[in-house]
PyMOL Python script that loads the backbone (N, CA, C, O; Angstrom):
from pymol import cmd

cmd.read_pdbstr("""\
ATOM      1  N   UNK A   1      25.505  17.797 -18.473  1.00  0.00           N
ATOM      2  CA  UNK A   1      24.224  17.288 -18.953  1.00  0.00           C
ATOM      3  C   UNK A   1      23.675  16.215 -18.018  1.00  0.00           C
ATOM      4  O   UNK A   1      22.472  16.115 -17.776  1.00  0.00           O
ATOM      5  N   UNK A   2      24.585  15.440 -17.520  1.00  0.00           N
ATOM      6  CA  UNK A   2      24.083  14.147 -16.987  1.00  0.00           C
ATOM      7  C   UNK A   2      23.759  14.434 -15.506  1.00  0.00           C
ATOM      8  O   UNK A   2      23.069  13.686 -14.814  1.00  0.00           O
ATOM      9  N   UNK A   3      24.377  15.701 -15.039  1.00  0.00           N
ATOM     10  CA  UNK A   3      24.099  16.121 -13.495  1.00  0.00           C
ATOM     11  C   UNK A   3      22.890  16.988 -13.447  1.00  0.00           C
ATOM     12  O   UNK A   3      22.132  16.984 -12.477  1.00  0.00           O
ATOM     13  N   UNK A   4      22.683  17.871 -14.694  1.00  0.00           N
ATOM     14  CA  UNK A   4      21.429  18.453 -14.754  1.00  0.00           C
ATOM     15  C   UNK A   4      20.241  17.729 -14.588  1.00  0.00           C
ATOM     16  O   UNK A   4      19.260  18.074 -13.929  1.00  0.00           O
ATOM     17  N   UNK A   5      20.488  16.122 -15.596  1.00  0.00           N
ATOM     18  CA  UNK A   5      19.283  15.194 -15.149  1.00  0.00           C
ATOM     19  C   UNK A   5      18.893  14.428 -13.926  1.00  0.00           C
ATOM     20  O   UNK A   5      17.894  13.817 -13.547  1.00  0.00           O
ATOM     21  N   UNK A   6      20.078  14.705 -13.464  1.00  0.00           N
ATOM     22  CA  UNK A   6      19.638  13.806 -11.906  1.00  0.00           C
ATOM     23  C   UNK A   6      19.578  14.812 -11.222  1.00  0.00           C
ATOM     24  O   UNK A   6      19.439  14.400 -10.070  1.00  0.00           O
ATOM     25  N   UNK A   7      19.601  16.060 -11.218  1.00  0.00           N
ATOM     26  CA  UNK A   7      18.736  17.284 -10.483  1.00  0.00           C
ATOM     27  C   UNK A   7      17.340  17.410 -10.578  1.00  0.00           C
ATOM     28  O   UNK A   7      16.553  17.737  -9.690  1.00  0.00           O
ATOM     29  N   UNK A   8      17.091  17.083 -11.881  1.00  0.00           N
ATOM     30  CA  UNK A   8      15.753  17.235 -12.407  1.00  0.00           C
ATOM     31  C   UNK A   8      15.106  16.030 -12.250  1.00  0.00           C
ATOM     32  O   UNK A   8      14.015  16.318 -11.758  1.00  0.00           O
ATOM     33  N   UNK A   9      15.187  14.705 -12.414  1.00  0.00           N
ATOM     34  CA  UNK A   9      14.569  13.447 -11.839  1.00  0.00           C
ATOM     35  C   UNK A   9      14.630  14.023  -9.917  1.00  0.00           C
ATOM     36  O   UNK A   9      13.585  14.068  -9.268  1.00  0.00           O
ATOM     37  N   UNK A  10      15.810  14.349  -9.374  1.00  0.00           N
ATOM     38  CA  UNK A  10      15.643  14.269  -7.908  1.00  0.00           C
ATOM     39  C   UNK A  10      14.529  15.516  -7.753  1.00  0.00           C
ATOM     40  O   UNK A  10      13.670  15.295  -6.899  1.00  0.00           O
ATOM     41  N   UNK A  11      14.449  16.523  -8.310  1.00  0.00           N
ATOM     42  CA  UNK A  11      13.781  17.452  -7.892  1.00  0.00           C
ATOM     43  C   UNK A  11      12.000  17.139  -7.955  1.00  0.00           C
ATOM     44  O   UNK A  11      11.168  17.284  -7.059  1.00  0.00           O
ATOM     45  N   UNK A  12      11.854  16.744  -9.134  1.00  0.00           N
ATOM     46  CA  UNK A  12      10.603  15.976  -9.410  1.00  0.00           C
ATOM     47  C   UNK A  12      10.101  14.850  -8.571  1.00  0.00           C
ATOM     48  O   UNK A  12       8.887  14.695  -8.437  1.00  0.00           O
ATOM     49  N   UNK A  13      11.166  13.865  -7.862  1.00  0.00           N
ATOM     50  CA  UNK A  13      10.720  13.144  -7.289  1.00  0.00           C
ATOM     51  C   UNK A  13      10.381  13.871  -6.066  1.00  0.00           C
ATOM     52  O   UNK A  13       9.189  13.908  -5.761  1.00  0.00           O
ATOM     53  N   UNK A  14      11.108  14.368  -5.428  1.00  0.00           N
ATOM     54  CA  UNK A  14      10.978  14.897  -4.527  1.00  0.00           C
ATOM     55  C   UNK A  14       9.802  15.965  -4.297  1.00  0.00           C
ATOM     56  O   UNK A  14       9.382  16.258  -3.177  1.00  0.00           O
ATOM     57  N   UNK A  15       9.417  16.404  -5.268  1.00  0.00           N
ATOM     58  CA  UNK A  15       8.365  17.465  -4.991  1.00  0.00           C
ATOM     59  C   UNK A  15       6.852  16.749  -5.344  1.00  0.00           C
ATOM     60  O   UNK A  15       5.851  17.329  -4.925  1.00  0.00           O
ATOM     61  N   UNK A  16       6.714  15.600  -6.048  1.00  0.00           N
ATOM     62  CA  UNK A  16       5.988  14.586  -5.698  1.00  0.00           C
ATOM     63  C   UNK A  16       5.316  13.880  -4.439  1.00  0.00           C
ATOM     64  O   UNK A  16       4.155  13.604  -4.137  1.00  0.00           O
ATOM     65  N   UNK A  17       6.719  13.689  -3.760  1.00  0.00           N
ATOM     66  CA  UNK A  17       6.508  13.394  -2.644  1.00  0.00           C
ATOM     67  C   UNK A  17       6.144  14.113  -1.340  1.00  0.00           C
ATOM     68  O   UNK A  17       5.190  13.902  -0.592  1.00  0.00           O
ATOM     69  N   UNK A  18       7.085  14.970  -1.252  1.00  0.00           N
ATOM     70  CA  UNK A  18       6.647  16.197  -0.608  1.00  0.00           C
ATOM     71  C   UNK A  18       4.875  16.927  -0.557  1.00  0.00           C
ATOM     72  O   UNK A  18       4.373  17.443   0.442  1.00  0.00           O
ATOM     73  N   UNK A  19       4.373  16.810  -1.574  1.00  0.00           N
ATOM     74  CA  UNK A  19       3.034  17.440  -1.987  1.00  0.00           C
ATOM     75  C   UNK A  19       2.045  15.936  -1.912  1.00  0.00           C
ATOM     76  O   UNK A  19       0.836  15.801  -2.100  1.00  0.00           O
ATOM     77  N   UNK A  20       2.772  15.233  -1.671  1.00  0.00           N
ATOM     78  CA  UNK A  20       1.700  13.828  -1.328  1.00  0.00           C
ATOM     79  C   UNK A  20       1.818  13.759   0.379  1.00  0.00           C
ATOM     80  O   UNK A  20       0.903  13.409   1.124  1.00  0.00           O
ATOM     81  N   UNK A  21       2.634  14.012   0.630  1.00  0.00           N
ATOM     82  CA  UNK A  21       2.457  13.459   1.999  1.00  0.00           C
ATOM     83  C   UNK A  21       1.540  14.872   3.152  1.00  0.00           C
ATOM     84  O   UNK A  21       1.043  14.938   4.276  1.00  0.00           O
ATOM     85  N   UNK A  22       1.754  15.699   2.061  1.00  0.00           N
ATOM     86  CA  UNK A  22       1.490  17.070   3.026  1.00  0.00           C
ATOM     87  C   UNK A  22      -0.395  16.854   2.840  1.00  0.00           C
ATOM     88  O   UNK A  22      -1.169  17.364   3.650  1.00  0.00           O
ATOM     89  N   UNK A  23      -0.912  15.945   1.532  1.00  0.00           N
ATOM     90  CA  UNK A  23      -2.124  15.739   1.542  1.00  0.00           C
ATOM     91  C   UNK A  23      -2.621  14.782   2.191  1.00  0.00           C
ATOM     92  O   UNK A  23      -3.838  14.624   2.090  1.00  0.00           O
ATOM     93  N   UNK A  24      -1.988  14.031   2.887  1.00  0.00           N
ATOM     94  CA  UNK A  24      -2.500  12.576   3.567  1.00  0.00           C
ATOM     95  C   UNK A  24      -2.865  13.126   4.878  1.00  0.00           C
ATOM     96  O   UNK A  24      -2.281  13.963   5.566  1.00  0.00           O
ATOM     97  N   UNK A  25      -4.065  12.415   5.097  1.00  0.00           N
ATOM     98  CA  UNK A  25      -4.834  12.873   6.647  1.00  0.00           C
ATOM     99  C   UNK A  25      -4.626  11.732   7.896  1.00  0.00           C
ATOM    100  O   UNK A  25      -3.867  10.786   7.684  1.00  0.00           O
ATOM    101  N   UNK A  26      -5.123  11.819   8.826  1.00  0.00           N
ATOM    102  CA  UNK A  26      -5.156  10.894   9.734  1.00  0.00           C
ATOM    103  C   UNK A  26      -5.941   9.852   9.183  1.00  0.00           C
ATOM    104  O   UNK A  26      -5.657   8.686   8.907  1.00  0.00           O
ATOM    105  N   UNK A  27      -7.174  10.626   9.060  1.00  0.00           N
ATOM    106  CA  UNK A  27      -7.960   9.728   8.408  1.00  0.00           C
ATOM    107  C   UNK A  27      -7.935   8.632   7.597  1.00  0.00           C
ATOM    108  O   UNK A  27      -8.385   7.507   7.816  1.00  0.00           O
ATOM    109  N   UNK A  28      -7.086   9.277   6.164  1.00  0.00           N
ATOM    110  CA  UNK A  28      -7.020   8.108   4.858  1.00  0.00           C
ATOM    111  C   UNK A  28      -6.285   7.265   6.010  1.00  0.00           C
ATOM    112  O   UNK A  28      -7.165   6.549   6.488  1.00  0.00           O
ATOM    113  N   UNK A  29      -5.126   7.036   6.642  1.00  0.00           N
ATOM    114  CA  UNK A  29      -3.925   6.487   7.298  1.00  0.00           C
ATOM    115  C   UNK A  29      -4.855   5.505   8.003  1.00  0.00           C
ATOM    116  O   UNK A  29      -4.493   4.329   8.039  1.00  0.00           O
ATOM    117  N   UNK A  30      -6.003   5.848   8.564  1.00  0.00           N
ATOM    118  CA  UNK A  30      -6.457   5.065   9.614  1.00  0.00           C
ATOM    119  C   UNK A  30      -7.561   4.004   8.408  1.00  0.00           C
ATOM    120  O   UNK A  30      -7.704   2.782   8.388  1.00  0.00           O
ATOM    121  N   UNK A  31      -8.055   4.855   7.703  1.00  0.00           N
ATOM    122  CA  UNK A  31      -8.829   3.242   7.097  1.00  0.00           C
ATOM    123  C   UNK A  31      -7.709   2.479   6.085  1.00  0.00           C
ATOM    124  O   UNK A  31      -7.973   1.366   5.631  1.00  0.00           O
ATOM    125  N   UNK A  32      -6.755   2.993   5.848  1.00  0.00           N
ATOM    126  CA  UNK A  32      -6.124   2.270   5.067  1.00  0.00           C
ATOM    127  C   UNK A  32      -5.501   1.089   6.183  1.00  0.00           C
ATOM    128  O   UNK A  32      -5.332  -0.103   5.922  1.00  0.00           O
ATOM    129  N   UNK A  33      -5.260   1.661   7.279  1.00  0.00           N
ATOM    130  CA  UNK A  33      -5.181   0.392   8.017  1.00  0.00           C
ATOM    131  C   UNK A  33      -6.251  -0.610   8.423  1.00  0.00           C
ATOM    132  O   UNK A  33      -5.939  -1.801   8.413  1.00  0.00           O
ATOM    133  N   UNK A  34      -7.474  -0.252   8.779  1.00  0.00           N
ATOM    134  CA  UNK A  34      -8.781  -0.779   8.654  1.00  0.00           C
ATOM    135  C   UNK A  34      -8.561  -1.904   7.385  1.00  0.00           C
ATOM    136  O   UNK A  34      -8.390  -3.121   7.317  1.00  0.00           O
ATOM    137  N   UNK A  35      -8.667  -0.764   6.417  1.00  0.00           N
ATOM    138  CA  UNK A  35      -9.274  -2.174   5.274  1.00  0.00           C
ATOM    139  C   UNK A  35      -7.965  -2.889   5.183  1.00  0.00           C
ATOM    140  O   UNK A  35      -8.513  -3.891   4.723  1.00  0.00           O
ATOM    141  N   UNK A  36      -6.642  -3.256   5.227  1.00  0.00           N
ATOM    142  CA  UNK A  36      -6.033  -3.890   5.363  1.00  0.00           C
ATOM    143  C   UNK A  36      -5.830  -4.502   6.053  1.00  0.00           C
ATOM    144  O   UNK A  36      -4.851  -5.212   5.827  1.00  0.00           O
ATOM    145  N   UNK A  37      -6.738  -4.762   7.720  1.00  0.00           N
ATOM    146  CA  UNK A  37      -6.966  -5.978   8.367  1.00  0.00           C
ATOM    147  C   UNK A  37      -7.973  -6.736   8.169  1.00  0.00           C
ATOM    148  O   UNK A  37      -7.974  -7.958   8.321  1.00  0.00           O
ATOM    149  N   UNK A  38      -9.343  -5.726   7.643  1.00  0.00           N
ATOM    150  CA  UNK A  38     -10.354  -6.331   6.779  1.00  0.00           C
ATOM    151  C   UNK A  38      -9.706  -7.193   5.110  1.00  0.00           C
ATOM    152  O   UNK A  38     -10.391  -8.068   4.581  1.00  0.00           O
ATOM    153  N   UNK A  39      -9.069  -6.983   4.828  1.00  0.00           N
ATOM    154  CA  UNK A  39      -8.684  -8.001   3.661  1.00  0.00           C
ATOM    155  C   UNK A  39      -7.456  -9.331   4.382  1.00  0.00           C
ATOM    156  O   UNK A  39      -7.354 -10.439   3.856  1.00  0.00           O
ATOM    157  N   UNK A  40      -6.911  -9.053   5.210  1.00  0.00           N
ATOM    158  CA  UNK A  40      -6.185  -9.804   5.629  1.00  0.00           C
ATOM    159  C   UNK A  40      -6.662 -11.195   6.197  1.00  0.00           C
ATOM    160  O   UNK A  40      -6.161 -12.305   6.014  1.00  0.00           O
ATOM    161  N   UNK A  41      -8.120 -10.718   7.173  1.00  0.00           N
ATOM    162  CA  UNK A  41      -9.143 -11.527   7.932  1.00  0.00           C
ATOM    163  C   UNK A  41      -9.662 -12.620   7.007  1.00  0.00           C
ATOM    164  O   UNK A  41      -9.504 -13.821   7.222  1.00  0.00           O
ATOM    165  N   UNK A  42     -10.604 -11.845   5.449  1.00  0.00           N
ATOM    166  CA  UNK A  42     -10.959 -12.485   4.705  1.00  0.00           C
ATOM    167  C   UNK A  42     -10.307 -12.974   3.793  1.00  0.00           C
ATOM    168  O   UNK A  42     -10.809 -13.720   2.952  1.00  0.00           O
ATOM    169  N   UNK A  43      -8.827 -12.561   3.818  1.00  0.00           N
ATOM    170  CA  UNK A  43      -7.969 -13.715   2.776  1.00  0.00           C
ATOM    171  C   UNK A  43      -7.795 -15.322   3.738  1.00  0.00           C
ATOM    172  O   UNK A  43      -7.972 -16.523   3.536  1.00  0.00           O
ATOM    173  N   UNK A  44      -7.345 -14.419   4.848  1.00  0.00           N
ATOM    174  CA  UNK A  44      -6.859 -15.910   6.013  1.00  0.00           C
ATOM    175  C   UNK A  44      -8.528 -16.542   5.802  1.00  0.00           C
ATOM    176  O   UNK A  44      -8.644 -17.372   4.900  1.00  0.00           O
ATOM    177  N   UNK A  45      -9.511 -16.261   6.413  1.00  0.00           N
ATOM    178  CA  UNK A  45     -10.757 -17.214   6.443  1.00  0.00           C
ATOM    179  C   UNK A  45     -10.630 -17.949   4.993  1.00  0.00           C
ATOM    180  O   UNK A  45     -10.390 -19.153   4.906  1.00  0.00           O
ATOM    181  N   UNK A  46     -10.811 -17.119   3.892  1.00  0.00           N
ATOM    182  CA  UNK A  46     -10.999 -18.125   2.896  1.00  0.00           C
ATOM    183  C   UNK A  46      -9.894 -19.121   2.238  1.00  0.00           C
ATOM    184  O   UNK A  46     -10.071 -20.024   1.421  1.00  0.00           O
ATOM    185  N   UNK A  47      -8.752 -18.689   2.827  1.00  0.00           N
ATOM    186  CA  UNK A  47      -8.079 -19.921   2.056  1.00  0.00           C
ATOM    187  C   UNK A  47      -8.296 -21.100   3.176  1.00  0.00           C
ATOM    188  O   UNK A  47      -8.580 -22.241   2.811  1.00  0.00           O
ATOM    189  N   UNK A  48      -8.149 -20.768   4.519  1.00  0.00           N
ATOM    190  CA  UNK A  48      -8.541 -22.130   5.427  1.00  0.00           C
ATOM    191  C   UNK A  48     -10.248 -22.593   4.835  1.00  0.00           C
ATOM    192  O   UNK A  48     -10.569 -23.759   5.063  1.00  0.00           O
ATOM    193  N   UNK A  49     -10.927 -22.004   4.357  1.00  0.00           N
ATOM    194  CA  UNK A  49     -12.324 -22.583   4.080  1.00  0.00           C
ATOM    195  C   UNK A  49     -12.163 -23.549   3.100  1.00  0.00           C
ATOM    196  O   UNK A  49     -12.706 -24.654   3.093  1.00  0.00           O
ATOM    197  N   UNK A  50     -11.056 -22.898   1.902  1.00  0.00           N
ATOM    198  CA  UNK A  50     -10.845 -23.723   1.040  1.00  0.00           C
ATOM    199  C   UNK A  50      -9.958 -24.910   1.054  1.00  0.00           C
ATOM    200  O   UNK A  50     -10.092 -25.938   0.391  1.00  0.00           O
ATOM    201  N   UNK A  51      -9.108 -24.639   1.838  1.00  0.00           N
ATOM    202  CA  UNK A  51      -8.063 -26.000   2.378  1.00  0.00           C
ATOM    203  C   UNK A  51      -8.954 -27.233   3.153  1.00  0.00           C
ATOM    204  O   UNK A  51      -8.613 -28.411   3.252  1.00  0.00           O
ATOM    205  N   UNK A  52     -10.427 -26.485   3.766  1.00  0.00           N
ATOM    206  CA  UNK A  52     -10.965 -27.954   4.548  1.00  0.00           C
ATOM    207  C   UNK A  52     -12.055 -28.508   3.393  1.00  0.00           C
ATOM    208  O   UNK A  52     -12.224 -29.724   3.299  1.00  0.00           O
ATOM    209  N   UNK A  53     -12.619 -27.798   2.719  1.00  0.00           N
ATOM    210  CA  UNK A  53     -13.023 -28.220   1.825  1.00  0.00           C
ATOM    211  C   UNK A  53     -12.071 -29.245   1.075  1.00  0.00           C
ATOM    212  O   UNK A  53     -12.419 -30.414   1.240  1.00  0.00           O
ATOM    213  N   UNK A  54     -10.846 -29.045   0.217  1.00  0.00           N
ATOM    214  CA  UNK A  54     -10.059 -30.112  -0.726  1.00  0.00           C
ATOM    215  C   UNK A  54      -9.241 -30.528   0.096  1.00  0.00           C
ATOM    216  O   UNK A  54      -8.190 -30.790  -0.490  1.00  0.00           O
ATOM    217  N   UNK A  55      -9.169 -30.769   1.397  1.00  0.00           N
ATOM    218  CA  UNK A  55      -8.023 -31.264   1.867  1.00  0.00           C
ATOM    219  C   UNK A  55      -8.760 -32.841   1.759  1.00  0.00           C
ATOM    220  O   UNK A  55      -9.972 -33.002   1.906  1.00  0.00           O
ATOM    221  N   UNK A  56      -7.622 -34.149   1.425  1.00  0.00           N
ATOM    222  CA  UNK A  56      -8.024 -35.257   1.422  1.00  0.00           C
ATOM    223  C   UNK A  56      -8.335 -35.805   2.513  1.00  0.00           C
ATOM    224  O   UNK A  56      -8.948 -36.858   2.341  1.00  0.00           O
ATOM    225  N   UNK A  57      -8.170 -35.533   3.537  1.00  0.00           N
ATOM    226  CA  UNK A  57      -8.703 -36.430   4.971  1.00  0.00           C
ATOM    227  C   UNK A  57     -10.227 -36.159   4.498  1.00  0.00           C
ATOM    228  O   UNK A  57     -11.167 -36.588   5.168  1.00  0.00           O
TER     229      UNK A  57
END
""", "prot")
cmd.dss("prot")
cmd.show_as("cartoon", "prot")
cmd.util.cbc("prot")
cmd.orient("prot")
């Protein structure tokens, strides 16, 4: 019983994955890197905006 279920969790995971990766393009890959230097840019700018703003000097 207990080996049948970890056939069936592994098989499921696995065919999950398998059928996700066979759908991913260059494309999605490339803006997902895009917008993750675009959020990176505007996290770094705004917390330094906000640090010179409340900083006590």
């Amino acid at each position: 019983m207990i080996l049948n279920d970890i056939q069936l969790k592994s098989g499921v995971i696995g065919g999950t994955l398998l059928s996700t990766i066979i759908n991913i393009t260059f494309h999605d890959v490339l803006f997902t890197i895009i917008m993750a230097v675009i959020g990176a840019v505007v996290s770094f700018l705004v917390s330094y905006i906000l640090r010179k703003l409340f900083s006590k000097k």
